[in-house]
C-alpha positions in Angstrom: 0.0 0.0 0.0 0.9 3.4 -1.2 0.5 7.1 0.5 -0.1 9.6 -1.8 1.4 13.1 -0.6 0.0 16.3 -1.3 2.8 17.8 -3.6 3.7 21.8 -4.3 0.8 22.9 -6.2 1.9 26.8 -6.0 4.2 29.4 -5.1 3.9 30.0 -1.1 1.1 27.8 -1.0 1.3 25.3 2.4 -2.0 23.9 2.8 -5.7 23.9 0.6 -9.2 22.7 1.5 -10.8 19.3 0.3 -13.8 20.7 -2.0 -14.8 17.2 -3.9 -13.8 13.2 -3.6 -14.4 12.1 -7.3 -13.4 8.5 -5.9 -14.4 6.2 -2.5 -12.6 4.0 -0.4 -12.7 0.5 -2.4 -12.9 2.6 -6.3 -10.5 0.9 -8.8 -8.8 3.6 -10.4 -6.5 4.5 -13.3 -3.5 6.8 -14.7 -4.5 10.0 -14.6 -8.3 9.5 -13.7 -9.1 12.7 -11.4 -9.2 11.8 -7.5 -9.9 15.0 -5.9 -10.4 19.0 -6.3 -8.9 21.3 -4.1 -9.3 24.8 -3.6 -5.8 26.5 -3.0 -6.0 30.7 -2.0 -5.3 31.0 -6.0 -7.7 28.7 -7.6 -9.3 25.2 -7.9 -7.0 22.2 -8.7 -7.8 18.8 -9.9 -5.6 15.9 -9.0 -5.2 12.6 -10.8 -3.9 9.6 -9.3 -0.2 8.8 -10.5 -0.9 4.8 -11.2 -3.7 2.0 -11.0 -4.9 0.4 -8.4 -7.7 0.6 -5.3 -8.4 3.3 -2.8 -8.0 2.4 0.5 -7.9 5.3 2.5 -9.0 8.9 2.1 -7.0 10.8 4.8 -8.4 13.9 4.2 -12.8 14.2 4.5 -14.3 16.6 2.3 -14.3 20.3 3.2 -11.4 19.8 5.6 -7.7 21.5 5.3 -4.8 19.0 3.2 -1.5 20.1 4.3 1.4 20.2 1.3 3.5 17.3 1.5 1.3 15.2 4.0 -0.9 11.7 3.2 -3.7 13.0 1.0 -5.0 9.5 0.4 -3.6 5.5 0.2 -4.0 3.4 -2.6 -3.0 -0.4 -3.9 -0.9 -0.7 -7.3 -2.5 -2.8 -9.5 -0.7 -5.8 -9.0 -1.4 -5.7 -5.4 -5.0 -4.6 -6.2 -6.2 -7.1 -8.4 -5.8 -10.1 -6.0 -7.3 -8.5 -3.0 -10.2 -7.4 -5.4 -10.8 -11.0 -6.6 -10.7 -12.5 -3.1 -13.2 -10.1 -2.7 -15.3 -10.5 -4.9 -15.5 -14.4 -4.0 -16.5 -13.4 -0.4 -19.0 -11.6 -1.5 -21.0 -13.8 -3.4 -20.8 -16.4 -0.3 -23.8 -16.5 2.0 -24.3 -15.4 5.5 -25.9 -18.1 7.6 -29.8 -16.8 8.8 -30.0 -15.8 12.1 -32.4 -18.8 13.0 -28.8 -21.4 12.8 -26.5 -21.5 15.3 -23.9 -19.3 14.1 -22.5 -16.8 16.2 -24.1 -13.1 16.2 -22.5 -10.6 14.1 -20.3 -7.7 15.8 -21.1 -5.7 13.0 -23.3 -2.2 13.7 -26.8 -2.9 12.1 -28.1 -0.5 9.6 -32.0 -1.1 10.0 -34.0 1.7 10.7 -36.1 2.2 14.2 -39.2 1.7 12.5 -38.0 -1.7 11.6 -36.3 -2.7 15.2 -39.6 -4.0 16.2 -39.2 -6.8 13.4 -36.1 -7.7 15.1 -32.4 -6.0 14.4 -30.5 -7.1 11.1 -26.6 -7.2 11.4 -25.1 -5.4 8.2 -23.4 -8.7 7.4 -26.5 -10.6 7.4 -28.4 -7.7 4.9 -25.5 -7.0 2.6 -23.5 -10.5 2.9 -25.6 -11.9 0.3 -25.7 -9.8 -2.6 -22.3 -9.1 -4.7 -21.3 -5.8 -4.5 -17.6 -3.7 -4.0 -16.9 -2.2 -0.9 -18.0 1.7 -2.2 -21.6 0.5 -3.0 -22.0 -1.1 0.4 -21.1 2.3 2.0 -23.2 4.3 0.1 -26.0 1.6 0.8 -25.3 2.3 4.3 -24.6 5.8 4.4 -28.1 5.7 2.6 -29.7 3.3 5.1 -30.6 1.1 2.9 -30.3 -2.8 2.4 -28.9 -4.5 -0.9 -31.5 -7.4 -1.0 -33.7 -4.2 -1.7 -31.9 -2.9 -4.6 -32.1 -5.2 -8.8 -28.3 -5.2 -9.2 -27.4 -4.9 -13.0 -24.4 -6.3 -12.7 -22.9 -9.5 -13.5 -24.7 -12.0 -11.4 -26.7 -9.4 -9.7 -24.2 -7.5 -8.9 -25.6 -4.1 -7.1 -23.6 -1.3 -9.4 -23.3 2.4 -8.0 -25.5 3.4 -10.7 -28.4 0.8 -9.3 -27.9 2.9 -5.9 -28.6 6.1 -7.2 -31.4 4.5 -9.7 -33.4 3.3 -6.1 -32.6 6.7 -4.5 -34.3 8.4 -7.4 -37.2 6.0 -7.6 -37.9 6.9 -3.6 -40.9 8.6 -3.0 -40.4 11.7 -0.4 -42.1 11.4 3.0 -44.3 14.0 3.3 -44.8 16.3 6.4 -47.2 15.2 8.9 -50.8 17.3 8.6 -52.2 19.0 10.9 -55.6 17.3 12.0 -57.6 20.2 12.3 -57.2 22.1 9.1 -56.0 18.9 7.2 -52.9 21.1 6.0 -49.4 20.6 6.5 -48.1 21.5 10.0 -45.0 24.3 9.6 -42.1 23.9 11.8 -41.9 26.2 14.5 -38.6 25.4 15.6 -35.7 28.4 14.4 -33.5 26.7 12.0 -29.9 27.3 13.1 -28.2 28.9 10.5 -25.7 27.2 8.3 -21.8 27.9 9.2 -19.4 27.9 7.0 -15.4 28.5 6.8 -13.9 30.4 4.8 -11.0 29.2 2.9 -9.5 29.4 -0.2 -9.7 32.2 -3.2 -13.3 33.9 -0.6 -11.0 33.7 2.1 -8.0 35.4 0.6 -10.4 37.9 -0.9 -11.5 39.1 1.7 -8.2 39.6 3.7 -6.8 41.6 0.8 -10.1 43.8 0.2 -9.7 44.8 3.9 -6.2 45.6 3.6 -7.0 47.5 0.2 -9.6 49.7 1.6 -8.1 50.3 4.8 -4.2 51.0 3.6 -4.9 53.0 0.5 -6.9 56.1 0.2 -9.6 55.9 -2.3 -10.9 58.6 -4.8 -13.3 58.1 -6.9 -14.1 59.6 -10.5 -17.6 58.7 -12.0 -18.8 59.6 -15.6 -20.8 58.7 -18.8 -19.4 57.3 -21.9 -21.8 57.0 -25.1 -21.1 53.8 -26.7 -23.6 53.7 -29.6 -21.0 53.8 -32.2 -18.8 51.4 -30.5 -21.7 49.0 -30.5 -22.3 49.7 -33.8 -18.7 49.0 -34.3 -18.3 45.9 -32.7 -21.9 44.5 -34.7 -19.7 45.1 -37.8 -16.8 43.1 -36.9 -18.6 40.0 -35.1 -19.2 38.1 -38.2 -15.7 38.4 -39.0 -14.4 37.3 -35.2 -17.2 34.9 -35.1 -15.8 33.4 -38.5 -12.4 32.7 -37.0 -14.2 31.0 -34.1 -13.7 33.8 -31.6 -16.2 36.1 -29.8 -15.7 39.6 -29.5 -17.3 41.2 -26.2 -17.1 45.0 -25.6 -14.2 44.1 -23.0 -11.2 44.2 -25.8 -12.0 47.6 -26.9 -12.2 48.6 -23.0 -8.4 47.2 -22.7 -7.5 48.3 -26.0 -8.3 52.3 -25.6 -7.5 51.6 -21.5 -3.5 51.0 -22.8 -3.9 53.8 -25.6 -5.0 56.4 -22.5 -2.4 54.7 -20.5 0.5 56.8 -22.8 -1.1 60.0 -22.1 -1.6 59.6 -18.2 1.4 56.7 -17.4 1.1 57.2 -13.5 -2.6 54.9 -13.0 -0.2 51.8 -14.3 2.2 53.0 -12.1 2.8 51.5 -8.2 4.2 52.4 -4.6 6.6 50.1 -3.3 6.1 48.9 -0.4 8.1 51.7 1.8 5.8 54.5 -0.1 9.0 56.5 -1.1 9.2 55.0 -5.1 6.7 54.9 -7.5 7.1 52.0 -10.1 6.2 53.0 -13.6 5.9 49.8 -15.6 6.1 49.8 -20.1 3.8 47.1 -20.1 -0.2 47.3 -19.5 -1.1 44.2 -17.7 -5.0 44.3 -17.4 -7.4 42.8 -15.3 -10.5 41.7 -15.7 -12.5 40.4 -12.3 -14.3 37.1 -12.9 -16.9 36.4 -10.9 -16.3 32.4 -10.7 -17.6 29.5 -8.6 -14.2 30.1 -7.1 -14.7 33.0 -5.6 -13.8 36.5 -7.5 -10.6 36.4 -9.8 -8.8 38.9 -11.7 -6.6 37.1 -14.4 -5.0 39.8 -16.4 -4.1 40.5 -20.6 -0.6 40.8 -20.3 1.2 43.5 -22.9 -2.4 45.2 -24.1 -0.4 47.8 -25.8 1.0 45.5 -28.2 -2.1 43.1 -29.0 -4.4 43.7 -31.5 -8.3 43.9 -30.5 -8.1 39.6 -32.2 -5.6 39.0 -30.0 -7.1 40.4 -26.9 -10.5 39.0 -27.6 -8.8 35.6 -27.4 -6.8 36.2 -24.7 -10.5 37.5 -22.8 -12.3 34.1 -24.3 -9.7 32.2 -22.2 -9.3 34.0 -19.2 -13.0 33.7 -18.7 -13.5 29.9 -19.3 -10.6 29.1 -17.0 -11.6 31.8 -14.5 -15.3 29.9 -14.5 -14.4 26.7 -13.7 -12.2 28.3 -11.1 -8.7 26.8 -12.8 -7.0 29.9 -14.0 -2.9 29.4 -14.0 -0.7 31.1 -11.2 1.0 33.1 -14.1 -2.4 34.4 -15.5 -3.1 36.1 -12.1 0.1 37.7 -11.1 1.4 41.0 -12.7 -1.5 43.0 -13.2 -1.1 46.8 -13.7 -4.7 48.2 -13.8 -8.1 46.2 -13.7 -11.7 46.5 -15.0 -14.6 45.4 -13.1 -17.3 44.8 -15.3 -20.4 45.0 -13.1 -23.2 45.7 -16.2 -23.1 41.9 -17.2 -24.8 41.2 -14.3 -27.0 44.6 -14.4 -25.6 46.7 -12.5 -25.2 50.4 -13.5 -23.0 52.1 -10.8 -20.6 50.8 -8.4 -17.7 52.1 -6.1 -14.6 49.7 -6.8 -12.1 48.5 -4.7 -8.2 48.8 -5.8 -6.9 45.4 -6.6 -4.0 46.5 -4.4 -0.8 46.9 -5.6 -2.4 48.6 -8.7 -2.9 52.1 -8.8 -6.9 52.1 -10.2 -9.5 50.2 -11.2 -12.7 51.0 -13.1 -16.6 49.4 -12.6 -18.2 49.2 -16.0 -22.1 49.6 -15.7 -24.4 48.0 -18.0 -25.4 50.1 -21.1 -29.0 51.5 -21.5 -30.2 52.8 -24.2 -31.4 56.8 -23.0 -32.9 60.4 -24.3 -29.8 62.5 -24.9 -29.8 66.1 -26.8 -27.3 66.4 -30.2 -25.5 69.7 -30.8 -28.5 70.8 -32.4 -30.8 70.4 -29.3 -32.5 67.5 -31.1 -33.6 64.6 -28.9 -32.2 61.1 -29.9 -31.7 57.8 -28.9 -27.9 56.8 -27.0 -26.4 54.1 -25.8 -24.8 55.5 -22.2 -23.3 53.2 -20.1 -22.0 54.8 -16.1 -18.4 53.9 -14.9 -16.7 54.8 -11.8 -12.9 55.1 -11.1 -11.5 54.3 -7.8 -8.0 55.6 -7.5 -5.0 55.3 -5.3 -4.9 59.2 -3.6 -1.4 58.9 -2.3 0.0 59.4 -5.8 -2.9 60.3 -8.1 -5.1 63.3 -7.5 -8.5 63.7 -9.4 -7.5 66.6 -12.1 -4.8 63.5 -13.6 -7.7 60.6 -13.6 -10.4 63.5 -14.8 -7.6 63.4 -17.9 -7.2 60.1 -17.8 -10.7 58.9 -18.1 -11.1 61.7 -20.7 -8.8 60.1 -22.9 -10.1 56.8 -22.7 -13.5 58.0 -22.9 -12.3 59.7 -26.2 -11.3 56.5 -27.9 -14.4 54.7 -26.5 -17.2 57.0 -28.0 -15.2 57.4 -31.3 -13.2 54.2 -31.6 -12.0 55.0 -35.1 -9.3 57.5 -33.7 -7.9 54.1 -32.2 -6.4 53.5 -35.3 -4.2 56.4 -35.3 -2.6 54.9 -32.5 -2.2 51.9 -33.5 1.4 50.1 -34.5 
């Protein structure tokens, strides 16, 4: 038998929660066949198991802390595993003498219920001995409370598959809530339900540690204006066919980064950062930016690294996979160190305003409302029909004060509302 030991899955990183078990005690597995997610403070990781063989042991239960380098779970190589699964498999097809011989009783726990101790109590040996079945479906029968002579195996010989488990779970009718027997109805619970606790760990937990440190360290300003986007949407409607062609799809987001780097020339302090001692600033030639992903994770910011020499393509792939990884909560350590400046794009969700946090060490971030199609006058006093979308700018007030993010924003501003001047820019 075999310890598997929770190896370096990160820079720093010394310990992770358990989120998911993909296998059981007793579960054959093989190369590579995920055994387990875990959620470090970065992201979720999947682990596969390095051979095959059998689970024996999970060390670890599920929502509890694996340390780096300590017994995540034991296993059996597959030589060793395949003759302890066939002895198995012969004891379990052998039958357990009836309580009414003279066999000696069972020191096993029973699993009937209390409804059925009246009947007389059942050792789980004498239930479960005589159906075939591997050592993860008798565990699930019992964590269950169930009994295998209930349960049409589909296996081989009858054998009682996980699948034939789950099939009798789902074929359960629900026991429904005693009625009251004056009005006939259902009788609510007046008991408080205690309320669920749950720790935080992982990406939620590291979250929130560096928001508080964010908003209580640096000194926020915020900026808040109104960009018309109507013939940026009219724009982008123009170029879909051609990104969607090429198997791509273009968002708003890579004309945000793309004019974000071209302002970024004009006003190169907001991708600038303190040090740590507050006596250098840190001006930096590439424009690294964030995007924050609201994932199952918890909320990520993986970053476009070198905007300012992408092309809108190029960033609108780089966006496509960001995202997807972000989602499932599996974004690479690289992806999320480096950033420079972020975007928070609260309008997918519906928002329209927000005040933003700094994704500290950056210098400012910006939340994008969602665009809304409003009454606006032309120069001529004539009333027409605008797409406006609302963002707010949170900035770092130790080093940038508002007339230099007022100019700032202007210039991005400038390049969103007429995105054709971005191609004066453009190398």
């Amino acid at each position: 038998m075999s310890d598997f030991m929770l190896p370096d899955i990160g820079e720093g990183i010394v310990e992770c929660e358990v989120v998911e078990w993909r296998v059981a005690e007793g579960d054959l597995i093989e190369e590579d066949q995920p055994i387990v997610e875990v959620m470090t403070d970065k992201a979720l990781v999947e682990i596969t198991a390095p051979e095959p063989g059998v689970v024996t042991k999970l060390y670890v239960p599920q929502g509890q802390v694996a340390k780096v380098h300590a017994p995540l779970y034991a296993y059996e190589a597959n030589s060793e595993a395949a003759g302890a699964q066939e002895k198995e498999s012969d004891a379990d097809t052998v039958e357990t003498p009836k309580a009414s011989q003279h066999a000696q009783p069972s020191t096993q726990p029973s699993i009937a219920t209390s409804s059925q101790a009246d009947k007389g109590a059942t050792t789980e040996k004498g239930l479960l001995g005589k159906v075939p079945a591997s050592p993860a479906v008798r565990r699930l029968v019992r964590e269950h409370e169930l009994q295998l002579t209930d349960i049409a195996g589909s296996g081989k010989d009858g054998r009682v598959l996980k699948e034939d488990v789950l099939a009798h779970l789902d074929q359960a009718a629900p026991v429904p809530a005693p009625a009251s027997p004056v009005t006939g109805q259902t009788a609510a619970r007046s008991e408080p339900q205690a309320p669920r606790v749950e720790p935080l760990r992982g990406v939620r937990a590291v979250m929130a540690k560096r928001m508080v440190e964010s908003a209580t360290t640096i000194p926020h300003f915020h900026y808040g204006e109104e960009i018309d986007v109507t013939e940026l949407l009219a724009l982008r409607e123009r170029l879909k066919p051609q990104v969607e062609a090429l198997g791509e799809r273009l968002t708003l987001m890579p004309f945000f980064m793309k004019a974000m780097a071209l302002a970024v020339a004009q006003a190169p302090i907001v991708n600038a950062q303190l040090n740590a001692a507050g006596d250098e600033l840190h001006y930096f030639a590439q424009c690294n930016i964030g995007m924050a992903v609201d994932s199952k994770a918890g909320l990520l910011v993986p970053n476009v690294k070198g905007v300012e020499t992408l092309t809108l393509l190029d960033i609108a792939r780089e966006v496509g996979r960001l995202t997807t990884s972000a989602r499932e909560g599996r974004v690479d350590q690289a992806d999320l160190k480096g950033g420079t400046i972020s975007i928070s794009n609260i309008g997918a969700l519906g928002g329209t305003y927000a005040a933003p946090i700094i994704n500290a060490p950056e210098a400012a971030i910006v939340a994008i409302g969602k665009t809304q199609w409003l009454p606006r006058f032309d120069e001529q006093g004539a009333v027409q029909r605008r797409a406006i979308m609302t963002i707010t700018w949170a900035g770092d007030h130790r080093f940038i004060d508002g007339g230099t993010i007022a100019r700032f924003c202007n210039a991005w501003k400038g390049f969103l509302e007429a995105p054709e001047t971005m191609l004066l820019h453009l190398g």
